[in-house]
KOLLUM-314271 format. One line per 10 residues: number of its first residue (from 1); their letters; for each residue x negated, y, z negated of N, C-alpha, C. Coordinates in Angstrom, 2 decimals. Atoms other than C-alpha are relative to their C-alpha. Layout:
% residues N
NUM = A = X,Y,Z,X,Y,Z,X,Y,Z  ...
This chain:
% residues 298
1 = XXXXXXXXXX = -0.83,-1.19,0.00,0.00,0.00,0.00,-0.87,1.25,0.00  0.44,-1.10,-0.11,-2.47,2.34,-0.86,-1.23,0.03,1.22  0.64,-0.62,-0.78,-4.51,1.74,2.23,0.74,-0.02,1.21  -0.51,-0.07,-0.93,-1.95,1.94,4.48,0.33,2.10,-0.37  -0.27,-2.03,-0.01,-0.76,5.88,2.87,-1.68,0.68,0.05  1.17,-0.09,-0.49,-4.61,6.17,3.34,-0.13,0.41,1.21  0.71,-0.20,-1.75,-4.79,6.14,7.15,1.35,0.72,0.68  -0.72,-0.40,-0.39,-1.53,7.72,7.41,-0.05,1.44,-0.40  0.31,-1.46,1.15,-2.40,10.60,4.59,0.86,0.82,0.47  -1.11,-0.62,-0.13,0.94,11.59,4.99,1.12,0.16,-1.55
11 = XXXXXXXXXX = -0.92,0.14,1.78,1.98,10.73,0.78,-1.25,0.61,-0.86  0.66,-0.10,1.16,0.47,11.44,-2.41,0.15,-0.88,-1.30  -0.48,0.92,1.11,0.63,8.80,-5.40,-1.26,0.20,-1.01  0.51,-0.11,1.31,-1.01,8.86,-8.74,-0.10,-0.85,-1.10  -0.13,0.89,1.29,-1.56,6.33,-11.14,-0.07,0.57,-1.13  -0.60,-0.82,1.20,-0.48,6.53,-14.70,-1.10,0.99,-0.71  1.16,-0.14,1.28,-4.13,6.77,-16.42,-0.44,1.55,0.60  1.00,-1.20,-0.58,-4.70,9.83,-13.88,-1.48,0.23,0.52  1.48,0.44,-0.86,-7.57,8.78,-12.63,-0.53,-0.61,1.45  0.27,0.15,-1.44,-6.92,7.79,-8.90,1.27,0.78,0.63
21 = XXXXXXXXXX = -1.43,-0.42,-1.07,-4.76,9.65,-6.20,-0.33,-0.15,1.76  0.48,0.30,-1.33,-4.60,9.64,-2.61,0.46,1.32,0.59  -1.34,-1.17,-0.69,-3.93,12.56,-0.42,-0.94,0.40,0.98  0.29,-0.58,-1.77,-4.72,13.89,3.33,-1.07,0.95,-0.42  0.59,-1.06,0.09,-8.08,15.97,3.73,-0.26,0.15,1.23  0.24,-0.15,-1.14,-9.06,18.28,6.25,-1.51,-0.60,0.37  1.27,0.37,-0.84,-12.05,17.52,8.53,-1.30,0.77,-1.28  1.18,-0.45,1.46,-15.54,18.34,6.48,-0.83,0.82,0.59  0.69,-1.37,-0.24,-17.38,21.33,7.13,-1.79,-0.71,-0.32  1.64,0.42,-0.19,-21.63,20.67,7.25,-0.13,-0.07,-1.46
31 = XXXXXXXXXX = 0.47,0.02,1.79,-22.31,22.09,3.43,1.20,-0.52,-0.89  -0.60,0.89,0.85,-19.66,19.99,2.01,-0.01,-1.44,0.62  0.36,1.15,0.07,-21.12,17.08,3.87,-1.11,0.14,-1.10  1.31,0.13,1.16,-24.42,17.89,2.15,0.18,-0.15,-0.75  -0.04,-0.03,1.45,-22.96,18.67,-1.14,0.66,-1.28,-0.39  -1.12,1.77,0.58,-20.79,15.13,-1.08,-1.64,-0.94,-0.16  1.36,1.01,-0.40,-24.70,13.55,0.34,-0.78,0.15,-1.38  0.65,-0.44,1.44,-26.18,15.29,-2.84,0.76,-0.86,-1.14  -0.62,0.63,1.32,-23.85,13.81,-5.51,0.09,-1.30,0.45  0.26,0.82,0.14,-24.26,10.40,-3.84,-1.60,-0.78,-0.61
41 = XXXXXXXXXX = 1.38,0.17,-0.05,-28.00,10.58,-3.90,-0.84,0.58,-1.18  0.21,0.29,0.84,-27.88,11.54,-6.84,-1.00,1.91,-0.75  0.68,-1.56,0.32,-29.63,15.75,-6.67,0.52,0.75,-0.47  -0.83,-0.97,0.62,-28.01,17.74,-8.70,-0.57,0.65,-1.29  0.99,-0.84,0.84,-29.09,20.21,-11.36,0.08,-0.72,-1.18  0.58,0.76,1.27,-30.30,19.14,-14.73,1.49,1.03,-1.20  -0.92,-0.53,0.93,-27.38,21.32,-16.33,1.20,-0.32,0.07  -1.12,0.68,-0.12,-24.80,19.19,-15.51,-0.55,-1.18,0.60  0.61,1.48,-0.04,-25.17,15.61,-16.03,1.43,-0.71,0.34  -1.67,-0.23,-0.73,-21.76,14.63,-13.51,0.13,-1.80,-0.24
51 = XXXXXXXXXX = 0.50,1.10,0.21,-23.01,10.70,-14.43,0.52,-0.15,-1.52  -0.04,1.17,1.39,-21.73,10.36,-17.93,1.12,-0.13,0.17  -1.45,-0.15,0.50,-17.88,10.46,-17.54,-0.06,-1.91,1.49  -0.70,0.79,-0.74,-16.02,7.52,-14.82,-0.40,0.55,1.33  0.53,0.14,-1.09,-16.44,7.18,-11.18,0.54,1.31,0.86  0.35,-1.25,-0.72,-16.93,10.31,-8.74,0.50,0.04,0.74  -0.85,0.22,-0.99,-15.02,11.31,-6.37,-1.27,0.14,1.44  0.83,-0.29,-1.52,-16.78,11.00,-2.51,0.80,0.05,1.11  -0.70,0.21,-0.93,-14.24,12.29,-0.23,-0.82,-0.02,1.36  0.31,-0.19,-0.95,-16.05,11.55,3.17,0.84,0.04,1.18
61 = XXXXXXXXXX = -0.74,0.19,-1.23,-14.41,11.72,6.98,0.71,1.36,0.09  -0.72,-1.06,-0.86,-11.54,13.68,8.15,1.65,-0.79,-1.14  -1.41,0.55,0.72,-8.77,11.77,5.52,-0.34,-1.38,-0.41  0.24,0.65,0.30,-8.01,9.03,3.71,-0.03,0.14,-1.76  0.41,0.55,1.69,-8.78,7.64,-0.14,-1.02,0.79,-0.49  1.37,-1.09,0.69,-10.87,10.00,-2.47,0.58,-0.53,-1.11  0.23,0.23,1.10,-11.36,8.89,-5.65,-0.10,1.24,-1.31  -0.08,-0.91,0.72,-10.73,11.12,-8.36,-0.14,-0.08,-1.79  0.18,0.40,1.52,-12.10,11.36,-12.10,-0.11,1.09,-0.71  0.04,-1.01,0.92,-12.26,13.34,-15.11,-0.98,1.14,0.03
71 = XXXXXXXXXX = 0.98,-0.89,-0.36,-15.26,14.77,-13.48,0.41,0.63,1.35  -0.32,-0.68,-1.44,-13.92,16.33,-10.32,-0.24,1.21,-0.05  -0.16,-1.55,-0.01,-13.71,19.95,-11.58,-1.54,-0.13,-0.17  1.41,0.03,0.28,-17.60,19.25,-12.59,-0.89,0.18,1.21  0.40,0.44,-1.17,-18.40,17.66,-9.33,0.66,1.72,1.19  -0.36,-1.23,-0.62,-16.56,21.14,-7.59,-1.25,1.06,-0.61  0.55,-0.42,-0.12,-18.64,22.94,-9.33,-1.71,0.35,0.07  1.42,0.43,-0.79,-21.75,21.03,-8.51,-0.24,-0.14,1.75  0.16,-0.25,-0.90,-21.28,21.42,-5.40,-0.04,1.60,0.85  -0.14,-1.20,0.06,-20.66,25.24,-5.39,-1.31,0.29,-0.39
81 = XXXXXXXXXX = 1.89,-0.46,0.22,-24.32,25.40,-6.77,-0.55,-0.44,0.94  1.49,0.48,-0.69,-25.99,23.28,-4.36,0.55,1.03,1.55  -0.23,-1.25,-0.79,-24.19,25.97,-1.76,-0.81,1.40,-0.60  0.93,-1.28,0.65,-25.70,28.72,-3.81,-1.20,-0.05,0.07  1.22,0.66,-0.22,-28.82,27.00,-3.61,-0.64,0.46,1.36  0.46,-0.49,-1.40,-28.83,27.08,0.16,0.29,1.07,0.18  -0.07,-1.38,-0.07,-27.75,30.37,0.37,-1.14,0.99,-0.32  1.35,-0.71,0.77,-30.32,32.02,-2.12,-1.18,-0.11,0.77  1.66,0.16,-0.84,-33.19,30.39,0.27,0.48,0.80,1.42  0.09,-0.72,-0.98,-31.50,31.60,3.32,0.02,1.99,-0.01
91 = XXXXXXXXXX = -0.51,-1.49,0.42,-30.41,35.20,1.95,-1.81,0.63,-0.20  0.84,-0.76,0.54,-34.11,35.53,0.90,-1.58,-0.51,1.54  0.89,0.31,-1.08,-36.08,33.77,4.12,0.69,-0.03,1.53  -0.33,-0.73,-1.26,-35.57,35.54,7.77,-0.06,-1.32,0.84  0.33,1.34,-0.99,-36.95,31.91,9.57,1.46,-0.86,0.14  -1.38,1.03,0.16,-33.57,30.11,8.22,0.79,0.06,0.69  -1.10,-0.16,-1.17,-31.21,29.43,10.78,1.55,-0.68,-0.50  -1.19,0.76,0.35,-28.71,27.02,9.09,-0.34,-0.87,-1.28  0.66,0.61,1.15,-28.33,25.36,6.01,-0.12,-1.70,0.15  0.18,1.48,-0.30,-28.56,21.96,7.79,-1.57,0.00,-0.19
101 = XXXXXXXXXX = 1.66,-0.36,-0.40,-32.54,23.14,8.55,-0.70,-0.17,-1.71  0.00,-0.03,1.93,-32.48,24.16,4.61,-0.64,-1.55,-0.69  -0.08,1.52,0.84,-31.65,20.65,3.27,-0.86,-0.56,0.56  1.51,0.87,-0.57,-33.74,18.61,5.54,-1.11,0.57,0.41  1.19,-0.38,-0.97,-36.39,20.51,6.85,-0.78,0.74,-1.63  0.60,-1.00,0.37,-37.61,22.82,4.23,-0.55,-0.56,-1.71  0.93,0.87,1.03,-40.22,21.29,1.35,0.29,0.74,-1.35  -0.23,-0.58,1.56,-39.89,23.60,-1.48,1.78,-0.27,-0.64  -1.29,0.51,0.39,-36.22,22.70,-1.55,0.12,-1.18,-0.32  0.40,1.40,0.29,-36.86,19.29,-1.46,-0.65,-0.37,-1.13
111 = XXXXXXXXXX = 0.97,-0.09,1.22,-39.41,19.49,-4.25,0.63,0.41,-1.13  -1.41,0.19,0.77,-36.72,21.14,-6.34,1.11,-0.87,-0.52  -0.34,0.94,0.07,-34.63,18.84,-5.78,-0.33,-1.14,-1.01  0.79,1.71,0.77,-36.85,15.81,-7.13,0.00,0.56,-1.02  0.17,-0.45,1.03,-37.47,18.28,-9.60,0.95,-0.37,-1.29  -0.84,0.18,0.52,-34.14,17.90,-10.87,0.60,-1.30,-0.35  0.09,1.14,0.95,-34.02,14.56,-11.24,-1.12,-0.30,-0.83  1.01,0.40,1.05,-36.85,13.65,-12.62,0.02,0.85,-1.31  -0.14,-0.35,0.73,-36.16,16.21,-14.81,1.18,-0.59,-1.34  -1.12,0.67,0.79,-33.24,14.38,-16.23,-0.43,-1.35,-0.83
121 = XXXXXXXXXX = 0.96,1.29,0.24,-35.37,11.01,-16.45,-0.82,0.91,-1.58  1.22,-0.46,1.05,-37.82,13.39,-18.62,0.50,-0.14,-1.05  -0.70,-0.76,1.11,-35.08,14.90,-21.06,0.66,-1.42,-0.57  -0.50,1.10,0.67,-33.68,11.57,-21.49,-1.09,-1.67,-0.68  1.18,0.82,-0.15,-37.20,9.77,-22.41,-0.30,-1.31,0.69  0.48,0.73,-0.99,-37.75,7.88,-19.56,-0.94,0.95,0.71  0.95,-0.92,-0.81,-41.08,9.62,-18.70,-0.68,-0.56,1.13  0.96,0.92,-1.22,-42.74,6.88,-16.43,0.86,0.12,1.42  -0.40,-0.19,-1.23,-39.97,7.06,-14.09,0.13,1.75,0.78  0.18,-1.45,-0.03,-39.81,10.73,-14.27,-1.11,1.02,0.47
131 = XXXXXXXXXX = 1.87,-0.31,-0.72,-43.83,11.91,-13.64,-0.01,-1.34,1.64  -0.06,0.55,-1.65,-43.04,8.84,-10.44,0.80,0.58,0.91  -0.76,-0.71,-0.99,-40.17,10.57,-9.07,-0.96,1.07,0.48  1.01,-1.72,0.19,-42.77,14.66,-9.69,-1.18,-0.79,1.27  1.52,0.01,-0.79,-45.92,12.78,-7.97,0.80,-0.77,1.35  -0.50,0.60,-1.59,-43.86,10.84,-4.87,0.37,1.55,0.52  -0.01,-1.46,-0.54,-42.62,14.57,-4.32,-1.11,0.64,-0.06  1.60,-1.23,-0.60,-45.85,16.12,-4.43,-0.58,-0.61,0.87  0.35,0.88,-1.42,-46.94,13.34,-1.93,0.66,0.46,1.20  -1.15,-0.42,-1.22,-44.03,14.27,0.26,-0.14,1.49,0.22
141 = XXXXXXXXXX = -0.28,-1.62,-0.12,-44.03,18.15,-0.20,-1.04,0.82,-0.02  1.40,-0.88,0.32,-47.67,19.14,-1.44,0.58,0.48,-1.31  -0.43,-0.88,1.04,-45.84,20.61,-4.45,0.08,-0.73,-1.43  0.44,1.27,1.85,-46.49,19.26,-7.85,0.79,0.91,-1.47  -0.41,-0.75,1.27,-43.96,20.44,-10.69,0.20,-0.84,-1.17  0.11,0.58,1.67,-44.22,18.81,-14.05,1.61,-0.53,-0.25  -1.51,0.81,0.67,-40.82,16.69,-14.99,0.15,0.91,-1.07  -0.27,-0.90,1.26,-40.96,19.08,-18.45,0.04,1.38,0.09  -0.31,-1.49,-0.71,-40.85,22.12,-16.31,1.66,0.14,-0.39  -1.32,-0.54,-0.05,-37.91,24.41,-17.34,0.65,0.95,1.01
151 = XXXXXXXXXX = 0.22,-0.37,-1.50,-36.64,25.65,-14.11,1.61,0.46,0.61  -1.29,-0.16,-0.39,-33.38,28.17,-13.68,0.48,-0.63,1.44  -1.03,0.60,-1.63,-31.06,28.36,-10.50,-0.76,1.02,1.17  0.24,-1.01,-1.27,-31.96,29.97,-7.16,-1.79,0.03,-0.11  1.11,-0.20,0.00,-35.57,29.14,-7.15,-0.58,-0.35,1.16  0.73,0.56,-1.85,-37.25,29.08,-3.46,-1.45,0.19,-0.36  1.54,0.26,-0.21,-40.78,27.67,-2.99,-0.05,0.59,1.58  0.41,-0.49,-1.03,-41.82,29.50,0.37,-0.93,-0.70,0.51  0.85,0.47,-0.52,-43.91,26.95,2.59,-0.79,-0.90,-1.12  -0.20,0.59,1.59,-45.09,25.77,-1.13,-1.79,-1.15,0.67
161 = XXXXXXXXXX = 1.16,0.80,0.69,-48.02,23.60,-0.34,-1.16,0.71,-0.81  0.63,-0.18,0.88,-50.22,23.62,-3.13,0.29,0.58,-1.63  -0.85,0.00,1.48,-47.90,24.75,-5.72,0.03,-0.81,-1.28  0.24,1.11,1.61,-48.66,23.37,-9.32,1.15,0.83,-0.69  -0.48,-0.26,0.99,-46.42,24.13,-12.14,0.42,-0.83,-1.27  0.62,0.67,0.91,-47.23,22.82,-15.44,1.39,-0.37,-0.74  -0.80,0.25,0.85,-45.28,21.19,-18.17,0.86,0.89,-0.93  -0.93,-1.35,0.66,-44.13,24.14,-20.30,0.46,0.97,0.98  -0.04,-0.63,-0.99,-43.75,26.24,-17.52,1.71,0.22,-0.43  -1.25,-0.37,-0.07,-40.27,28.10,-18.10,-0.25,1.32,1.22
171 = XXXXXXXXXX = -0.37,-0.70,-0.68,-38.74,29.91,-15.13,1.52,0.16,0.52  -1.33,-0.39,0.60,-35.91,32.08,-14.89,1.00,-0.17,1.35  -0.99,-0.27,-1.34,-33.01,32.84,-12.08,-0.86,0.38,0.95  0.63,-0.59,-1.37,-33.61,33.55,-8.39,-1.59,0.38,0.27  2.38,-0.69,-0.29,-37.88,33.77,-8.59,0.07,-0.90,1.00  0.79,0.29,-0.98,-39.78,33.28,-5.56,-1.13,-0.46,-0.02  1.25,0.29,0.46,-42.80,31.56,-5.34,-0.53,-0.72,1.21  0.40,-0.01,-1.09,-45.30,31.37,-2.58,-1.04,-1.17,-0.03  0.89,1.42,-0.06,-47.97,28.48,-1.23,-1.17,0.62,-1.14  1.61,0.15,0.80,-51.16,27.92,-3.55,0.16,0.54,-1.10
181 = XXXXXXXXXX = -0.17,-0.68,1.36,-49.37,29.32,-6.41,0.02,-1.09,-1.34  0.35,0.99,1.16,-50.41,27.79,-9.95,0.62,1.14,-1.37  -0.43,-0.23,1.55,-48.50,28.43,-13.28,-0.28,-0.93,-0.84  0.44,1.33,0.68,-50.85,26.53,-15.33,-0.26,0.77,-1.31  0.70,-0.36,1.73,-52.48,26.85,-19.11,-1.19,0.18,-0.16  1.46,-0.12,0.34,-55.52,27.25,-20.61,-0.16,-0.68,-1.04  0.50,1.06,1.02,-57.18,24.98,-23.18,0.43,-0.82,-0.31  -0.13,1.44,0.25,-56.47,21.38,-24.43,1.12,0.29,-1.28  -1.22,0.17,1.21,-53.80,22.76,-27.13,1.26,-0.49,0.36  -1.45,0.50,-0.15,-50.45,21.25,-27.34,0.88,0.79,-0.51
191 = XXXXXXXXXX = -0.89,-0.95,-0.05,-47.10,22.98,-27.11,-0.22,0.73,1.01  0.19,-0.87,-1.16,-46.50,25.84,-25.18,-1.24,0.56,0.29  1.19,-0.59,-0.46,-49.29,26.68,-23.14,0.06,0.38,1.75  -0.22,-0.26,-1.02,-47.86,27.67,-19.94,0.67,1.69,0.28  -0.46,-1.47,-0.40,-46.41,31.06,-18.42,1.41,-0.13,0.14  -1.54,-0.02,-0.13,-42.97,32.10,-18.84,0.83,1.12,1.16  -0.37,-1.06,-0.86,-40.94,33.79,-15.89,1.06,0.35,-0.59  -1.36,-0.53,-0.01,-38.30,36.10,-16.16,0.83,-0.46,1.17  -0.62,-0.29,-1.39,-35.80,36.70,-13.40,-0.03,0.54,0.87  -0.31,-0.70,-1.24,-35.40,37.79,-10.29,-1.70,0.33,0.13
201 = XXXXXXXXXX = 1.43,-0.25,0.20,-39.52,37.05,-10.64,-1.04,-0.08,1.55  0.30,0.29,-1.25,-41.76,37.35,-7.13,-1.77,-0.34,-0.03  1.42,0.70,0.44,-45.25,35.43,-7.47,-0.47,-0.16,1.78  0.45,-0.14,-1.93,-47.16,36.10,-3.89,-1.29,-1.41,-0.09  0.88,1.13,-0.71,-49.67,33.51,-1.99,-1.26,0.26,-0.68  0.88,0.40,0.60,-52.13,32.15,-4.24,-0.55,0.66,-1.03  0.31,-0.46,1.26,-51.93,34.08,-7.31,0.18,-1.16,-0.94  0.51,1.04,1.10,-52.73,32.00,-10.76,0.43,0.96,-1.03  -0.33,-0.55,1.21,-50.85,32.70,-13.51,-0.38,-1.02,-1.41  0.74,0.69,0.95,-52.84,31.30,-16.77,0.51,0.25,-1.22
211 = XXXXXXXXXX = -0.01,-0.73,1.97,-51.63,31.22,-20.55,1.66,0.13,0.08  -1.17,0.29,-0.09,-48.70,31.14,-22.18,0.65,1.24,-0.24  -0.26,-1.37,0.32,-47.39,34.74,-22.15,1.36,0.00,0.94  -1.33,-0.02,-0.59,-44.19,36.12,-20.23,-0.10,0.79,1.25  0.51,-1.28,-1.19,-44.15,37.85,-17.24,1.51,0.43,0.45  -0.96,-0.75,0.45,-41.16,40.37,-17.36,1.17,-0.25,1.26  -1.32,-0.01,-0.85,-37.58,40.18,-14.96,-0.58,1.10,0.80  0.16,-0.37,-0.93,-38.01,41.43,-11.79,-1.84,0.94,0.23  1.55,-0.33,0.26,-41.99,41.36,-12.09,-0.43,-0.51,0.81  0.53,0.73,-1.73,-43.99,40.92,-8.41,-1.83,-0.22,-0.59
221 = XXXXXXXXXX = 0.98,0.66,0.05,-47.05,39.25,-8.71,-0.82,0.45,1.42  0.73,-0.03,-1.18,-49.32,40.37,-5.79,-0.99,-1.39,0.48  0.99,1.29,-0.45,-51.34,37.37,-3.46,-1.45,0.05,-0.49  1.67,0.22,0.65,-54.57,36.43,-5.00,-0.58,0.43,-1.26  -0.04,-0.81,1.05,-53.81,37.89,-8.30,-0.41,-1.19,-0.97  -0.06,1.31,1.39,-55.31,35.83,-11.61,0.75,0.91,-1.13  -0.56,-0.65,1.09,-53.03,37.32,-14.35,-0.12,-0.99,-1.39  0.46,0.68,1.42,-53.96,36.30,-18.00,0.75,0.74,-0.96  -0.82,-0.83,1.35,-51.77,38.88,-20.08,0.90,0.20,0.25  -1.17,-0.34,-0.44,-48.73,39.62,-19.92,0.61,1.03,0.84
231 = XXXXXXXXXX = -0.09,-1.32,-0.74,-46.71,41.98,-17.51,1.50,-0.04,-0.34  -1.25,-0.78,1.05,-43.72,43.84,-18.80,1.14,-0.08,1.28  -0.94,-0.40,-0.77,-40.31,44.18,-17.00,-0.49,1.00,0.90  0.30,-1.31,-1.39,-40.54,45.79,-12.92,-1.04,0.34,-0.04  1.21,-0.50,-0.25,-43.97,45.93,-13.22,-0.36,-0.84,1.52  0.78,1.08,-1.32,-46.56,44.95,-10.10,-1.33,-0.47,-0.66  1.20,-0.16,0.34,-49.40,43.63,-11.24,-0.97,-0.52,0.85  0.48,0.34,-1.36,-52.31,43.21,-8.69,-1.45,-0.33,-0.64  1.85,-0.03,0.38,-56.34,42.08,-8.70,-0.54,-0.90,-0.74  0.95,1.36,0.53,-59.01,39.83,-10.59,-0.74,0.49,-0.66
241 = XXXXXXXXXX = -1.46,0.68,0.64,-57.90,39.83,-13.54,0.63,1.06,0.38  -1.19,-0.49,-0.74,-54.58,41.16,-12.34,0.09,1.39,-1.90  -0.14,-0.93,0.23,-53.84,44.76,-13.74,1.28,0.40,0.15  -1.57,-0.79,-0.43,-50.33,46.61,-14.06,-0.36,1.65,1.28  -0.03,-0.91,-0.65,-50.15,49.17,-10.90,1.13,0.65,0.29  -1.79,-0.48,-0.49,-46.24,49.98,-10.96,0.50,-0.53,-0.84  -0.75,0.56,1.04,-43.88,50.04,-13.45,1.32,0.78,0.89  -1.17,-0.32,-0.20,-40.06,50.74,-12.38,-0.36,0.83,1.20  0.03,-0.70,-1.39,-41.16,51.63,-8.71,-1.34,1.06,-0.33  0.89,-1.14,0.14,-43.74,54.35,-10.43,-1.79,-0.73,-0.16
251 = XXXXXXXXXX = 1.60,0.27,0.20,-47.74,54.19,-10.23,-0.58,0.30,-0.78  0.87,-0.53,1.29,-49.60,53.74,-13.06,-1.28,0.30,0.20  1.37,-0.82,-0.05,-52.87,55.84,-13.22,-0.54,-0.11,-1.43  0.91,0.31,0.98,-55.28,54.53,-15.34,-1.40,1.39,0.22  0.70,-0.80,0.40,-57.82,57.08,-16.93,-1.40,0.19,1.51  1.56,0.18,-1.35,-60.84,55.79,-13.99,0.49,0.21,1.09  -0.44,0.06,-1.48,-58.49,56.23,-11.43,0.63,1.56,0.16  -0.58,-1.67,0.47,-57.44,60.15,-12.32,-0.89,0.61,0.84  0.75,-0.68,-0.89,-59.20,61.05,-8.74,0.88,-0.26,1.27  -0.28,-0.07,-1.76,-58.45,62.01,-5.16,-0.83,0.19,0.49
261 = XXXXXXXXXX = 1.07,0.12,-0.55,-59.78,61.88,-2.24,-0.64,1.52,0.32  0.57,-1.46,-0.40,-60.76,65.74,-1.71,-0.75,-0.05,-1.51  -0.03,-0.71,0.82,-61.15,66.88,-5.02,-1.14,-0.99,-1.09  0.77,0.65,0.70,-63.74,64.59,-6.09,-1.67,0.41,-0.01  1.22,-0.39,0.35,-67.03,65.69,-8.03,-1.58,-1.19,0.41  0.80,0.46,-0.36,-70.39,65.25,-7.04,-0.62,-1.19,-0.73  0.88,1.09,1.23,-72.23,62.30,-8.95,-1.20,0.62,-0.14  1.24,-0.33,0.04,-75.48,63.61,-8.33,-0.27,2.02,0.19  0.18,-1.07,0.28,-74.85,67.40,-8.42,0.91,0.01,-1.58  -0.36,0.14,1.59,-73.57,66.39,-12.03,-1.17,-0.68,-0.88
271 = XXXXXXXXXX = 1.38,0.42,0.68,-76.75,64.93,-12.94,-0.81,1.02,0.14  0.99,-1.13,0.33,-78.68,67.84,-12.01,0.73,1.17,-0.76  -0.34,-0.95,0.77,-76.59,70.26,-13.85,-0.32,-0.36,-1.13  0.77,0.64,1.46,-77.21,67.76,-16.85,-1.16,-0.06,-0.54  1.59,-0.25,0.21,-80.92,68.05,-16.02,-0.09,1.67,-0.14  -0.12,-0.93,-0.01,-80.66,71.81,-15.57,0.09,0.36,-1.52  -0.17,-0.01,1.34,-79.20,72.16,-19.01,-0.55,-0.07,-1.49  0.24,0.50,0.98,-81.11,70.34,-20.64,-1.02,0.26,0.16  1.63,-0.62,-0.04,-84.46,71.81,-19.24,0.48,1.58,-0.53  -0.60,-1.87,0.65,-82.60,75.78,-20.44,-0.16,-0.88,-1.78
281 = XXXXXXXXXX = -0.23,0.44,1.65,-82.19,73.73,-24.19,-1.73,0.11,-0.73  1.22,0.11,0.31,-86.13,72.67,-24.02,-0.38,1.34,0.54  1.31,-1.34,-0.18,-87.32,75.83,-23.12,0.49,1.11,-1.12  -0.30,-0.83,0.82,-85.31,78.05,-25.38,-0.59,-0.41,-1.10  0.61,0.34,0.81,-86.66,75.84,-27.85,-1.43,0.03,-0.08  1.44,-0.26,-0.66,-90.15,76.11,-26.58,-0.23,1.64,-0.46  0.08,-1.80,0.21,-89.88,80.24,-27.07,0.14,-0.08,-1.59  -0.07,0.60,1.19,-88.56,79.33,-30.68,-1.36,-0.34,-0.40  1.37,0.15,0.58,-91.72,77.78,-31.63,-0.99,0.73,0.28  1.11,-1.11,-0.08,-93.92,80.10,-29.75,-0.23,0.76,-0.82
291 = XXXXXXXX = 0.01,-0.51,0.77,-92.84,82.74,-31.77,0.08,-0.37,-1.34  -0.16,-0.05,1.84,-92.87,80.91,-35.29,-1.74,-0.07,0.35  1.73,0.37,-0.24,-96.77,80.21,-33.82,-0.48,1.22,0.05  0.87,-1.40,0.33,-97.68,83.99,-33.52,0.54,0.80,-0.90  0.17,-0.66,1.28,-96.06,85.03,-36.49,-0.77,-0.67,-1.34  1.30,0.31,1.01,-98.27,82.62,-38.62,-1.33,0.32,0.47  1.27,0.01,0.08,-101.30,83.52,-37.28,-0.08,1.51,0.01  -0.18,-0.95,0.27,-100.61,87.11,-37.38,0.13,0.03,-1.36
């Protein structure tokens, strides 16, 4: 009975417990194939665990039987993220043409991805399978993120090979993060010893962020930057070791840098005024003693 109103998906029926129905869907749009392919396969974010309740719904085709459980509204809005997901990478990279390209083609998404399971493996102490899922994705992607990585929403790896990010490693909403980039630690201590991002954080090509400090919401990291201290909200910080040069759009002018290009003093007609000076000091002093010398012998 119910696979005949199945292929007809012309009824609706309901069993008592509420837990199965049947009813006509339209045809399936690309990112709600993906997002159905995702919750079979199991990618889904570490903040919703859609696996502990009864069986999932997977409406595939154009109609027919969908399965329906106490998790459906869950599963809706796990799939509404992994749309947000692709969005956030296309909204923020000009190359993206479709979010079919997204899902399969593009490594730092992918790497995410694994991220997120294995992250689940981690939190639930199964670490062996968890560090196997992290290193088969860094095989596959170049990108190596730690299973104990804490790791908001909307995070795009850009091209991403060589990307490390360490075990403590907390990072916030929507940050960017470019190839050869390392958010690692410093010394053999345990606990936090990694770098913490804010939001809306932009880490350029092959900067090294070291230590476990914070680096502020909407804080750009310039390429090739080693940063070791912290950088405050809307700052830029640039160089080796990385320096604050912009805070809230404005340029900070450090004391050595309080020059332009006209208006800049001689180096070496400032040394001879210093010599100058200081030959007028010895000679006045020179006259000084002369005269205490011919009033004693007088």
């Amino acid at each position: 009975m119910h696979q005949r109103e199945s292929v007809t998906g012309c009824k609706r029926s309901q069993q008592k417990n509420g837990e199965m129905r049947l009813c006509r869907r339209k045809p399936c749009r690309p990112e709600e194939i993906l997002a159905r392919f995702s919750l079979v396969t199991g990618c889904l974010s570490d903040k919703t665990e859609w696996n502990r309740g009864s069986t999932a719904s997977v409406p595939f085709g154009d109609g027919g039987v969908f399965f329906c459980s106490s998790n459906e509204r869950k599963e809706q809005v796990m799939f509404k993220a992994l749309k947000e997901e692709l969005d956030s990478i296309m909204a923020r990279d000009p190359a993206a043409r479709s979010r079919l390209e997204v899902y399969f083609l593009y490594s730092g998404f992918k790497a995410v991805r694994a991220y997120r399971k294995a992250n689940w493996f981690y939190r639930h102490d199964h670490k062996f399978i968890a560090r196997w899922i992290s290193q088969r994705a860094r095989h596959k992607t170049g990108i190596e993120i730690h299973p104990g990585a804490t790791i908001g929403k909307g995070l795009f790896i850009d091209h991403g090979m060589g990307v490390v990010i360490g075990e403590t490693t907390v990072i916030g909403d929507n940050c960017t993060i470019y190839q050869n980039v390392t958010l690692g630690g410093t010394g053999k201590e345990h606990g936090k010893r990694h770098p913490t991002l804010g939001d809306n954080v932009l880490i350029g090509s092959g900067a090294k962020v070291l230590g476990p400090f914070r680096v502020g919401d909407n804080a750009r990291v310039a390429a090739g930057a080693v940063v070791l201290d912290e950088v405050p909200d809307n700052a830029t910080a640039v160089g080796v070791p990385a320096r604050i040069v912009r805070v809230n759009g404005e340029k900070v002018v450090h004391p050595s840098e309080n020059l332009d290009q006209i208006h800049v003093a001689d180096p070496l007609s400032q040394c001879l005024c210093r010599i100058q000076l200081e030959t007028d000091r010895l000679e006045e002093r020179m006259k000084q003693i002369e005269e205490k010398c011919k009033e004693q012998s007088a």
